[in-house]
C-alpha positions in Angstrom: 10.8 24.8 -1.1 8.6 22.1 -0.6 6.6 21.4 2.6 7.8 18.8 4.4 4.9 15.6 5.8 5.2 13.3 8.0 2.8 10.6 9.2 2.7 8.4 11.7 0.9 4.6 11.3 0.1 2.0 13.2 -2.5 -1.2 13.1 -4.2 -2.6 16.1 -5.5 -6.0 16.3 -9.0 -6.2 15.4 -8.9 -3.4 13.2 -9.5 -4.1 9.4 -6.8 -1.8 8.0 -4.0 0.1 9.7 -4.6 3.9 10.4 -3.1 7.2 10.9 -2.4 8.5 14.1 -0.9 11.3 13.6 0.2 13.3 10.4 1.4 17.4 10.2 3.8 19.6 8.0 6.5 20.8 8.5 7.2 22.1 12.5 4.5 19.4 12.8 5.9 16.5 10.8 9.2 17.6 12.5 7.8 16.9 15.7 6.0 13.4 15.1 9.7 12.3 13.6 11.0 13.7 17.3 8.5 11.7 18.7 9.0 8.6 17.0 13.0 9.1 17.5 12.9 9.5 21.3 10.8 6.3 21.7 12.9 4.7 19.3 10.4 4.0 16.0 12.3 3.6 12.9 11.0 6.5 10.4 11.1 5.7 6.9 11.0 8.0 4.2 8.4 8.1 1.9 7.7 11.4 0.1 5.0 10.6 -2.2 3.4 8.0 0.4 3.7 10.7 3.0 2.1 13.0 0.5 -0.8 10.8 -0.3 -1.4 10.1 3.4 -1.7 13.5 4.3 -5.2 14.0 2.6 -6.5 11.1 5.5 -7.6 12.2 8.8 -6.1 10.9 12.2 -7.9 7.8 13.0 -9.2 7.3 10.1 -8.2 4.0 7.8 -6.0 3.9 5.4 -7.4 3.2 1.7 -6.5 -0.4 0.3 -4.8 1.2 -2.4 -2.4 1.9 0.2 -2.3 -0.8 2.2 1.0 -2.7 0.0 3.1 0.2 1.0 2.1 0.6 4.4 2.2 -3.0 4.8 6.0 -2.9 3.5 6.6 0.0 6.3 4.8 -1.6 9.1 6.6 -5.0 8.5 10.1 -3.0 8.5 8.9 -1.1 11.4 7.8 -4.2 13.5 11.0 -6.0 12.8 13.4 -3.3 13.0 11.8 -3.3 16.7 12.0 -6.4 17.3 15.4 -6.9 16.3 16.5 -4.2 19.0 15.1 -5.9 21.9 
C-alpha cells in the first residue's frame, strides 16, 4: 500500500516564493488534513505534487518548478476562503 503525504502551503507577503509549513506521512499527513479541516482550509489532492513536496523541508521554499502548481492550489485555496465568508 502506498504511503500516504500530505503538505501543507502557504505564502506570506514579502516572501519570494510560497513555502511548506508542514508536511508528514501517513498518521502525520492524516493529522495536517485534520488540521486544515477543523479550521476550515480546503485540501486538495495532489499525489504526485504531494510526493514531490515531501523531499522540501518545513520553512523552506518551494522550487520554481513548482511554483505553477502551487500557484493553481493557493489561488483555489484563497478563493474557496474567501467565497465562504
Amino acid at each position: 500500500m502506498e504511503e500516504k503525504k500530505a503538505a501543507a502551503l502557504g505564502y506570506e507577503p514579502g516572501d519570494y516564493a510560497p513555502k511548506i509549513f508542514a508536511k508528514g506521512t501517513d498518521v502525520v499527513a492524516d493529522a495536517i488534513c485534520k488540521i486544515a479541516q477543523e479550521n476550515r482550509i480546503p485540501i486538495v489532492k495532489s499525489p504526485h505534487l504531494a510526493y514531490s513536496l515531501s523531499e522540501i523541508n518545513p520553512f523552506d521554499y518551494i522550487p520554481e518548478k513548482y511554483w505553477t502548481a502551487v500557484a493553481e492550489i493557493l489561488r483555489f485555496v484563497y478563493e474557496t476562503r474567501r467565497n465562504d465568508e
